[in-house]
C-alpha positions as YAML, in Angstrom:
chain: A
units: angstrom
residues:
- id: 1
  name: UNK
  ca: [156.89, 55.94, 88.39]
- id: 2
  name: UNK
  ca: [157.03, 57.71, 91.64]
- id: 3
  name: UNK
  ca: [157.20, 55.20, 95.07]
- id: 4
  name: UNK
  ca: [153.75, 57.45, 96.05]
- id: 5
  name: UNK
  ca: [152.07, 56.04, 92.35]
- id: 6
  name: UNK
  ca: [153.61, 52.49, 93.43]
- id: 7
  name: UNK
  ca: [151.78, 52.52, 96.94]
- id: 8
  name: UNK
  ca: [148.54, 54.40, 97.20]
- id: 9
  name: UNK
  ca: [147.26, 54.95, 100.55]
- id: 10
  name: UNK
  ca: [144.13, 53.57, 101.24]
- id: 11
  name: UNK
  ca: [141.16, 55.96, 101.46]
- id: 12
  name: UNK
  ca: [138.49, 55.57, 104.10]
- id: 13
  name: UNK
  ca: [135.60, 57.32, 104.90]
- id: 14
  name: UNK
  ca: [135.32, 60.82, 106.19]
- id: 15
  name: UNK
  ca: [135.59, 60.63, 110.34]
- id: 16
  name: UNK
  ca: [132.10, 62.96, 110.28]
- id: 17
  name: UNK
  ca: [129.88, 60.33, 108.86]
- id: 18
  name: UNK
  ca: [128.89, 57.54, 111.13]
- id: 19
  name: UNK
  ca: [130.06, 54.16, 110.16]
- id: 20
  name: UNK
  ca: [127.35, 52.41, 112.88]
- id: 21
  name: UNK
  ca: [124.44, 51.51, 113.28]
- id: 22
  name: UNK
  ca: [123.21, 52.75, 117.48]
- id: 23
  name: UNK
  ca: [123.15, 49.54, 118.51]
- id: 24
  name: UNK
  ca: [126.92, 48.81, 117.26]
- id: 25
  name: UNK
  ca: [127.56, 52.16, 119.12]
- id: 26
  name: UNK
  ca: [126.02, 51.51, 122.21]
- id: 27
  name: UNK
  ca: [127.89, 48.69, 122.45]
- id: 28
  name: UNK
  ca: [130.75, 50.35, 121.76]
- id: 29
  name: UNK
  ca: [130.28, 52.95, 124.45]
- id: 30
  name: UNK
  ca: [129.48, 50.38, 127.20]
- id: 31
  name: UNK
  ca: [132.39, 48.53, 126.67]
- id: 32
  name: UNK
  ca: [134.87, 51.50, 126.66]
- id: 33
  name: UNK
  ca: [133.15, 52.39, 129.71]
- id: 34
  name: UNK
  ca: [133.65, 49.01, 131.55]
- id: 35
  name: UNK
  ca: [137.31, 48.90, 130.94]
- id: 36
  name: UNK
  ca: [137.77, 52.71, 131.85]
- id: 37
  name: UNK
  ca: [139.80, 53.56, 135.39]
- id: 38
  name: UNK
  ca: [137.70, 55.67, 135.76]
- id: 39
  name: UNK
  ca: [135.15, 58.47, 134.60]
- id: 40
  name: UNK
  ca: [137.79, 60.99, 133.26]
- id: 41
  name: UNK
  ca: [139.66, 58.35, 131.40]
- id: 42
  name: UNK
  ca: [136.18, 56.90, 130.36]
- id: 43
  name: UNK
  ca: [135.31, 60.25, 128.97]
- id: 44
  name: UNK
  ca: [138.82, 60.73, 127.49]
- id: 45
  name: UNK
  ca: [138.40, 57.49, 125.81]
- id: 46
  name: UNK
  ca: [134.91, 57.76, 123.77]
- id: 47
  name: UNK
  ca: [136.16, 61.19, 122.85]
- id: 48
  name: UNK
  ca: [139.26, 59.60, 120.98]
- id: 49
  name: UNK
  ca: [136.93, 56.68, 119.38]
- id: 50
  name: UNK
  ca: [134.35, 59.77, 118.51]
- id: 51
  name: UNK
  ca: [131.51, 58.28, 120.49]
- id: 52
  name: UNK
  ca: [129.22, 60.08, 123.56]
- id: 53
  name: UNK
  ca: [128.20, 58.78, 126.57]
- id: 54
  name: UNK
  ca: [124.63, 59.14, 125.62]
- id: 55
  name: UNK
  ca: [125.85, 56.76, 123.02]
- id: 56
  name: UNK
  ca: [125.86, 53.87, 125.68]
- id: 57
  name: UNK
  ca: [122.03, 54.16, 126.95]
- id: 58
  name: UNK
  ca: [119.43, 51.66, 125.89]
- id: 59
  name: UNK
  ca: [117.12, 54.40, 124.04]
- id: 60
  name: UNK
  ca: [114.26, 51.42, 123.72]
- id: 61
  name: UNK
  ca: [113.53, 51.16, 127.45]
- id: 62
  name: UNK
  ca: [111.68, 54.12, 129.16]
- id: 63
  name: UNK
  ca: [113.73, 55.78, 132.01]
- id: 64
  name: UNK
  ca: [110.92, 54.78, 134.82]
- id: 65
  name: UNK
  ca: [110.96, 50.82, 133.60]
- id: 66
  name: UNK
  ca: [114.86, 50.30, 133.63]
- id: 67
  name: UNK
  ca: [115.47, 48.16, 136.81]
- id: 68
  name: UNK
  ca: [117.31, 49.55, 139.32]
- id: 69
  name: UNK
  ca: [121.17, 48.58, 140.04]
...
């Protein structure tokens, strides 16, 4: 028996389908984006994990009622 038979590697999903709900990917997003230096390595960051920035807003809340700073 070849050592390949012996020790199958583990298969996961494809990286195309989403594996989140938004919610788990919102907070995803966020917190890449508070423990970024800054907004290049922010954006260099949710590229690698396959997320957007979009992916961090709160879609439930209309733009013109989301409190201000």
């Amino acid at each position: 028996m070849s050592r390949q038979q012996q020790n199958p590697i583990p298969q996961g999903p494809p990286a195309e389908e989403p594996t989140t709900d938004p919610a788990q990917r919102r907070q995803a997003a966020r917190a890449v984006a508070s423990a970024a230096r800054d907004a290049e390595d922010c954006a260099r960051l949710l590229d690698a994990l396959g997320l957007r920035a979009t992916d961090g807003l709160d879609t439930d809340t209309p733009r013109h009622r989301r409190r201000a700073g």
